[in-house]
C-alpha positions in Angstrom: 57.0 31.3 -17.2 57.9 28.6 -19.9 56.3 26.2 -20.8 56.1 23.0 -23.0 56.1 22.1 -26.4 52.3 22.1 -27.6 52.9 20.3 -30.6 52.8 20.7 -34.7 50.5 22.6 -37.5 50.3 22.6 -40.8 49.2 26.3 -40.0 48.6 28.2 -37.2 46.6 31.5 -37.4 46.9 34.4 -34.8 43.7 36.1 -34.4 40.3 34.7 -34.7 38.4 37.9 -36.0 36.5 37.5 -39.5 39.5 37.1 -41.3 40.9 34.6 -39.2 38.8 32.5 -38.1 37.2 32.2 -42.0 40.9 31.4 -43.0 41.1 28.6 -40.0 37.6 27.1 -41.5 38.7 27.0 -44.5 42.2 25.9 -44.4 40.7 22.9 -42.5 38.2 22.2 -45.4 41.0 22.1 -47.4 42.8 19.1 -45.2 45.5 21.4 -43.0 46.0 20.7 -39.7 44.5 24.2 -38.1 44.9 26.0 -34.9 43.9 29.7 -34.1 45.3 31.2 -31.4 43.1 34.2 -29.4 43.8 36.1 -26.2 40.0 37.2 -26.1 36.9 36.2 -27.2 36.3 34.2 -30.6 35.4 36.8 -33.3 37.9 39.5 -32.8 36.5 43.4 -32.8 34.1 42.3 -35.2 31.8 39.9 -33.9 32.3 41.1 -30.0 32.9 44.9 -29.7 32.5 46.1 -34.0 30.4 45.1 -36.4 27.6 43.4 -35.1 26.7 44.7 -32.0 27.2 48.5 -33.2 24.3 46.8 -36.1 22.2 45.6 -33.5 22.5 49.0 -31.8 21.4 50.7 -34.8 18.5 48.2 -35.7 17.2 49.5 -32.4 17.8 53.3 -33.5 15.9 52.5 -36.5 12.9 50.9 -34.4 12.9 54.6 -32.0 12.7 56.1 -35.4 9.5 54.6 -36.6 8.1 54.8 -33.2 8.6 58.2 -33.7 6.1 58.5 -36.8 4.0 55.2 -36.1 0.8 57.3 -36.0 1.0 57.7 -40.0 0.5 53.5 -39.7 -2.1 54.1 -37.2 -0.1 52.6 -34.5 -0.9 55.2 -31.7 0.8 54.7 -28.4 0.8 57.2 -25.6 3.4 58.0 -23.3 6.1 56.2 -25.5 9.5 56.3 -23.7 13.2 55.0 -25.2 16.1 54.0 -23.1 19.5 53.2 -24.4 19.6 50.0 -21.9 17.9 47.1 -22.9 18.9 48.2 -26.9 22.5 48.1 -25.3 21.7 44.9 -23.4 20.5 43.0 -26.3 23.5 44.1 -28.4 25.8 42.3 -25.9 23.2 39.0 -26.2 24.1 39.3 -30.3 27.4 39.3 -29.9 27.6 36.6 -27.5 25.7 34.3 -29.8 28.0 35.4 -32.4 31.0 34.4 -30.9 29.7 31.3 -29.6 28.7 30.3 -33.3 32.6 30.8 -34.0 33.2 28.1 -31.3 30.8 25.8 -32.6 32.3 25.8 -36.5 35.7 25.5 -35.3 34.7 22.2 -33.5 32.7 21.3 -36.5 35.8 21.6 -39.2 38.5 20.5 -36.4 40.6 24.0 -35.9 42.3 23.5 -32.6 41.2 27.1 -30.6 44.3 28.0 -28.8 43.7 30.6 -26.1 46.3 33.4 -25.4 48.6 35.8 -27.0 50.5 34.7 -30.1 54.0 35.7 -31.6 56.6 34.8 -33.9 59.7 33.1 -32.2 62.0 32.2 -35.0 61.4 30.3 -38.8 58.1 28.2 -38.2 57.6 28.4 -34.6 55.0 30.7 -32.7 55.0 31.3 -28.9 51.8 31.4 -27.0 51.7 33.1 -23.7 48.2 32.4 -21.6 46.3 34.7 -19.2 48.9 33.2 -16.4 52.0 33.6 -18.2 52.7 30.4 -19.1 54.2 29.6 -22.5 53.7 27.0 -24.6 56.1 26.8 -28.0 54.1 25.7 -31.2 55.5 24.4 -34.5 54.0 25.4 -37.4 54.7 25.0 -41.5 52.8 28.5 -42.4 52.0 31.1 -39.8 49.0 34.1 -40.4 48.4 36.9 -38.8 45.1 38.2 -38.6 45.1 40.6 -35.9 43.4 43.2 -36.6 43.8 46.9 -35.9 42.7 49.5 -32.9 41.3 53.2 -32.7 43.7 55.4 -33.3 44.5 58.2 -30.5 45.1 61.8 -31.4 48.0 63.4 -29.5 45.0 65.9 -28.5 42.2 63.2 -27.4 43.0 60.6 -25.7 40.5 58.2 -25.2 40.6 56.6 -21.4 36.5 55.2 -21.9 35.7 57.5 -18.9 35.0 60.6 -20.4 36.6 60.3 -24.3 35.5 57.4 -26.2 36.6 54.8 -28.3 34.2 52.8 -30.2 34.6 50.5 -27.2 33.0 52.8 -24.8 30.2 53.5 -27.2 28.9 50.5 -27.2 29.2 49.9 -23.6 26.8 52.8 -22.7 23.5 51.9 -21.1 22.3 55.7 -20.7 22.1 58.0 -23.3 24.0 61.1 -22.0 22.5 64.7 -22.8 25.4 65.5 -24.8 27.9 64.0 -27.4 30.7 65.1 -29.0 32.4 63.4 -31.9 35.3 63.6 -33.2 35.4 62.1 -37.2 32.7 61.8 -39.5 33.5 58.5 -40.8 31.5 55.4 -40.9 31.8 54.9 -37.2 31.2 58.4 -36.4 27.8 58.6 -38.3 26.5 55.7 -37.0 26.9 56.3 -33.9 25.7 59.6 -34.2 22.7 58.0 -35.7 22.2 55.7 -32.5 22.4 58.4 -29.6 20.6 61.0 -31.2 17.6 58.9 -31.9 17.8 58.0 -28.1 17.6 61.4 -27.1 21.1 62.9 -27.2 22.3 66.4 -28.8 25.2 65.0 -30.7 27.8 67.4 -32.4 29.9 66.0 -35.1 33.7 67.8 -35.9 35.3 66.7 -39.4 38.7 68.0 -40.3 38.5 67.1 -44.3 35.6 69.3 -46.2 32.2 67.1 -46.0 31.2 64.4 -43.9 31.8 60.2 -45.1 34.9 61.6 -47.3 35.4 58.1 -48.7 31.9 58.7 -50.8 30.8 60.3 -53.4 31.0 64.0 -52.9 26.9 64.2 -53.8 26.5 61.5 -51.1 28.2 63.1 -48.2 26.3 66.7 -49.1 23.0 64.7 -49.2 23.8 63.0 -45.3 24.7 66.0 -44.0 21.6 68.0 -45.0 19.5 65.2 -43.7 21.7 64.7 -40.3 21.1 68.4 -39.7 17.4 68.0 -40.4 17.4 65.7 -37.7 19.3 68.5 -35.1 22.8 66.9 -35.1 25.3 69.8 -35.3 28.0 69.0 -38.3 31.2 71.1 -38.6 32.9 70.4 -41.3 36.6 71.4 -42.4 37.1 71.8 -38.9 40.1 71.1 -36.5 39.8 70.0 -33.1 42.3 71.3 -30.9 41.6 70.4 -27.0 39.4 68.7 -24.7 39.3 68.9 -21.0 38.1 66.4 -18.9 36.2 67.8 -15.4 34.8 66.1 -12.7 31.0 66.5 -14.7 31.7 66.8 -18.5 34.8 67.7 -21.1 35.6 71.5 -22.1 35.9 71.0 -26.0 37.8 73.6 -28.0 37.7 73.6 -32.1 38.3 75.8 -34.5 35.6 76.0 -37.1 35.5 76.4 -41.3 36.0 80.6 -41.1 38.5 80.0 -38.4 36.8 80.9 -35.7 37.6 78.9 -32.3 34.3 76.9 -30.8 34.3 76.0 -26.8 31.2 73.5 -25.7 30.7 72.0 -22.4 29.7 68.2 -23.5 28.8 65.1 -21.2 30.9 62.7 -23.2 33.7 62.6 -26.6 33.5 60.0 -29.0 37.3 59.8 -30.9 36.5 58.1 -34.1 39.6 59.4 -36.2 40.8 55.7 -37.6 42.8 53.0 -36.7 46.1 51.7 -36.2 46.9 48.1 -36.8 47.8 45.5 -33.8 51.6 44.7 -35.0 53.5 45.5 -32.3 54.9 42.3 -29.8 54.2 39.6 -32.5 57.6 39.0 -32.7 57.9 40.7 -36.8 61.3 42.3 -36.5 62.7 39.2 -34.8 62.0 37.0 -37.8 62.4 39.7 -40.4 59.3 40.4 -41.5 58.6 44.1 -43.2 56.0 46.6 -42.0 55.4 49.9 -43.5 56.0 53.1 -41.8 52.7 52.8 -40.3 53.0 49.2 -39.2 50.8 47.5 -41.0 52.2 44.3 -42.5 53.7 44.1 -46.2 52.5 41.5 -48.4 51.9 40.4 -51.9 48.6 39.5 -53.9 48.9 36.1 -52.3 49.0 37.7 -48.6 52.8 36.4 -47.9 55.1 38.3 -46.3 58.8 38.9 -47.6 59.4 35.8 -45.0 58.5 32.6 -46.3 56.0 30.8 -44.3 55.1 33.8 -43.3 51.5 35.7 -44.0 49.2 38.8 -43.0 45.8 39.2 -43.8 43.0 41.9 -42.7 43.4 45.4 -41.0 46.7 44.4 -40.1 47.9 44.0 -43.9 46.3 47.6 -44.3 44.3 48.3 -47.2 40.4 48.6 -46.6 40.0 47.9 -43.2 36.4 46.3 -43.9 35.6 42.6 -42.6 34.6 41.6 -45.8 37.7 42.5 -47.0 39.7 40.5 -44.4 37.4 37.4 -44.8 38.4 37.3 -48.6 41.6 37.8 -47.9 41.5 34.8 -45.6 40.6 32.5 -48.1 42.4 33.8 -50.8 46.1 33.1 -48.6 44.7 29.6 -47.5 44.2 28.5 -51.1 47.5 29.4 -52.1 48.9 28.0 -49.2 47.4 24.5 -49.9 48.3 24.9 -53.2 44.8 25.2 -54.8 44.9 29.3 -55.1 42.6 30.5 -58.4 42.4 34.2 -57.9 43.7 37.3 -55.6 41.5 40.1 -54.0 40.1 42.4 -56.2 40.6 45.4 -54.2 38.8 47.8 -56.6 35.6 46.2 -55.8 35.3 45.9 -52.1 32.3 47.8 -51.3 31.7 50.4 -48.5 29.2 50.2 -46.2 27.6 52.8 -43.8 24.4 51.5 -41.7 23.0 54.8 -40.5 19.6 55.6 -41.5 19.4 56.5 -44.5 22.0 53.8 -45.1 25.1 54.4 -47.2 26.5 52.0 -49.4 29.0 52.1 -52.7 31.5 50.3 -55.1 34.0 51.6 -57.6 35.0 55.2 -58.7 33.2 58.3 -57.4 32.3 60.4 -59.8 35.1 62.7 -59.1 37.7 59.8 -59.6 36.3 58.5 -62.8 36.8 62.1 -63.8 40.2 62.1 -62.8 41.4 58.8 -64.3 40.3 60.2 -68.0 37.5 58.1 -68.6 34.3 59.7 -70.7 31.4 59.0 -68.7 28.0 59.5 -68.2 26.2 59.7 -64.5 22.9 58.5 -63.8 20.8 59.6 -60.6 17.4 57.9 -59.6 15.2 58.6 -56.7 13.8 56.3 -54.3 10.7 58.6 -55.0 10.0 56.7 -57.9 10.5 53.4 -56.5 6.6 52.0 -55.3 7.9 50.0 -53.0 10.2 52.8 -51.0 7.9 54.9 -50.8 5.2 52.3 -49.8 7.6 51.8 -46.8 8.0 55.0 -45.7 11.2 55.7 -46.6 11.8 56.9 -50.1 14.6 59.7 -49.2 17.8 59.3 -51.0 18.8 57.9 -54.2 20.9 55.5 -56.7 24.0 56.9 -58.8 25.4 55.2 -61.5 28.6 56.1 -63.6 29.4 54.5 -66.3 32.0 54.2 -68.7 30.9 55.7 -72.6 32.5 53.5 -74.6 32.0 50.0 -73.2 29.1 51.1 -70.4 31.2 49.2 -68.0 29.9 50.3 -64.7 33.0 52.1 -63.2 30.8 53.2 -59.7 27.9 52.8 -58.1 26.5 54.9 -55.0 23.4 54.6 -53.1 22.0 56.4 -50.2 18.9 54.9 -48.8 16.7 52.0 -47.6 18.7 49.3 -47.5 21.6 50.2 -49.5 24.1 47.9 -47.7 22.3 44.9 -49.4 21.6 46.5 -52.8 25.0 47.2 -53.2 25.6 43.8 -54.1 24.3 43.7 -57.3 26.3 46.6 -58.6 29.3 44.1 -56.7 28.5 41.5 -58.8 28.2 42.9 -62.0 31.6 44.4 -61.7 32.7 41.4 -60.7 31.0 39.6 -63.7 32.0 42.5 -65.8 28.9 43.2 -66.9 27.5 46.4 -68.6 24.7 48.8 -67.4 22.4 47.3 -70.2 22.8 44.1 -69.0 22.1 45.1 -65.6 19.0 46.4 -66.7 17.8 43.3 -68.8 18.0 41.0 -65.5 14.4 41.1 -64.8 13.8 43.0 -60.7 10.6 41.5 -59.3 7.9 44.1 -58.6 7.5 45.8 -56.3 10.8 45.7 -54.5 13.3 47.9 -53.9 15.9 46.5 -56.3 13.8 48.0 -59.0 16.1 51.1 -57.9 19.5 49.5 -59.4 17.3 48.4 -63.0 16.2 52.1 -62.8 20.2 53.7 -61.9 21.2 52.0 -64.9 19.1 53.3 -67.2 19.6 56.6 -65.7 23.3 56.4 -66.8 22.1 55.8 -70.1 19.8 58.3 -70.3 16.6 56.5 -70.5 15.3 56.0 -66.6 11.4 55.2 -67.0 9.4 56.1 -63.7 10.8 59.8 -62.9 
């Protein structure tokens, strides 16, 4: 039903996920009158059903995991059981405080929190319809959209969270099942292929392109794979799913393998983890003009504006990476150029990857195969964790750092790292691309001993030929 005028903003951001709600803080830093408008909780997929409860999920994996070999550390414990539950339990508590924590800093900085669904209704005007229909008419001088994207359904698996999954459903399991089928060895589908195997399920992995985490480095993805399969998780690659039915006690999978040979398996549960489409549909775009692709998400320049003035699009939405860090940057890059006070764009060659299965992924840059293919002369350098003292101190030396650099000025075009803690690590290699600094000076900044950022000192003097402990 219609409602009332709710008054004026300077600017008025739909979504409140970690692009929007960063751009809301900090176009209220910078003196705008702020509101974000949410239909659900503060955070978007990130903070309530994404990022950080699928990492408190997997902190608990990696606990099972060293439970598993305690007795080398002389922790002996008999009769050790693991259930799914309470990890599942206290990934909800996370998220909560999370999202609560988005409530609080919006109070703190003054952004008005306007709940319900937003969309454009002409120049400078966004409609906000609450959970009981009534709508209220908002003015507003700059609009952003930061709304995010959803999993993507395949006209062959269509997730219902009963039987086929969405990340969603994932998360909201608090048994482990016997069986799990997934469908997409991306990010998501390795780490949660991670999480229910070390809770006890036999977890199958199908992956239509030729090896596993495709984005990575091709030496990357072949080292995961070997170790996934070490750990019993079955991993077709260069295989295309084809059917799955759902019975009363399980689904009837059909695939047909690399040689071409068709697979049936009877499996408890599917996991669909094949992408994402972004949320632009009902937010009033073609009303007011503004362009999607032919995918939908949202067409905008290096300053995040839309062909409509006033008009703006930052995150999954605006396609690109779909990463948070991405959309966050993003968020303040369109707020400073909206306040007039914009120094920079998104550099968009150096947002780095992140995969936080065990051993964790990370990377930045070119893979090798790209550097090869964009003509530059380069030489690769590889390093083991094996020679790092304080890896293999912890137990967990598997895995190493790759480093390719550019012959002539030893820029550092890529960097690649599988194992401990290579989501955090990664940010060095960020930062010296950022800084644009060369291998050699990488490895002149002094890495305290013994830690494990001795790795990146040693990865670029691998890539120059010179590595000293292996």
């Amino acid at each position: 039903m219609a409602g009332n005028n709710g008054g004026r903003f300077d600017l008025i951001i739909v979504g409140s996920g970690p692009g929007g709600y960063v751009a809301a803080i900090r176009g209220a830093q910078l003196g705008l009158n702020v509101a974000c408008v949410e239909a659900d909780a503060l955070g978007g997929v990130c903070l309530n059903i994404g990022c950080i409860p699928t990492k408190a999920m997997l902190t608990s994996a990696f606990l099972v995991g060293e439970m598993k070999n305690a007795a080398q550390h002389g922790i002996v414990a008999k009769e050790v059981s693991f259930d799914l539950g309470p990890a599942q339990e206290r990934s909800r508590r996370v998220a909560d405080q999370m999202a609560k924590g988005i409530g609080f800093l919006f109070k703190k900085n003054k952004v008005t929190h306007i709940q319900g669904y937003g969309r454009l209704k002409g120049k400078g005007k966004v409609e906000v319809e609450d959970a009981s229909g009534t709508k209220t008419l908002y003015d507003a001088t700059h609009v952003l959209f930061a709304t995010g994207s959803r999993p993507r359904d395949l006209p062959v698996l269509k997730i219902d969270e009963d039987r086929i999954w969405s990340s969603t459903g994932a998360l909201m399991q608090t048994t482990a099942p016997k069986t799990l089928f997934i469908v997409g060895a991306g990010a998501i589908g390795m780490e949660f292929a991670d999480v229910y195997d070390a809770f006890g399920t036999k977890v199958t992995v199908v992956e239509a392109l030729d090896r596993i985490l495709p984005l990575e480095d091709a030496e990357i993805s072949k080292f995961m794979e070997r170790t996934y399969k070490k750990r019993g998780i079955d991993i077709h690659v260069g295989a295309r799913f084809e059917n799955a039915v759902v019975g009363k006690e399980g689904v009837t999978v059909t695939f047909k393998d690399a040689k071409g040979e068709v697979q049936t398996l009877e499996v408890d549960y599917v996991l669909s983890a094949v992408g994402r489409v972004p949320n632009s549909e009902d937010l009033g775009l073609a009303s007011a003009g503004v362009k999607v692709d032919e995918r939908g998400f949202i067409l905008v320049d290096t300053a995040l504006a839309t062909n409509v003035p006033g008009v703006y699009a930052i995150g999954d939405v605006a396609g690109r990476q779909l990463l948070a860090h991405k959309a966050s940057h993003e968020g303040i890059v369109c707020v400073e150029h909206i306040a007039g006070v914009g120094h920079g764009t998104v550099d968009y060659g150096n947002v780095p990857n992140c995969t936080y299965c065990h051993p964790e992924v990370a990377s930045v840059g070119l893979t090798e195969a790209q550097a090869k293919e964009q003509g530059h002369d380069i030489e690769v350098g590889k390093f083991p964790w094996v020679g790092v003292g304080r890896a293999v101190a912890s137990g967990h030396s598997e895995g190493f750092i790759k480093v390719i650099r550019d012959k002539k000025y030893s820029e550092i075009l890529g960097a690649h790292i599988v194992g401990p803690h290579a989501t955090e690590l990664i940010a060095e290699f960020v930062i010296g691309r950022h800084l644009e600094a060369t291998v050699e000076e990488l490895e002149k900044a002094m890495h305290p001993h013994p830690t494990l950022s001795e790795g990146v000192a040693e990865g670029a003097l691998a890539s120059l030929g010179r590595p000293i402990h292996v």
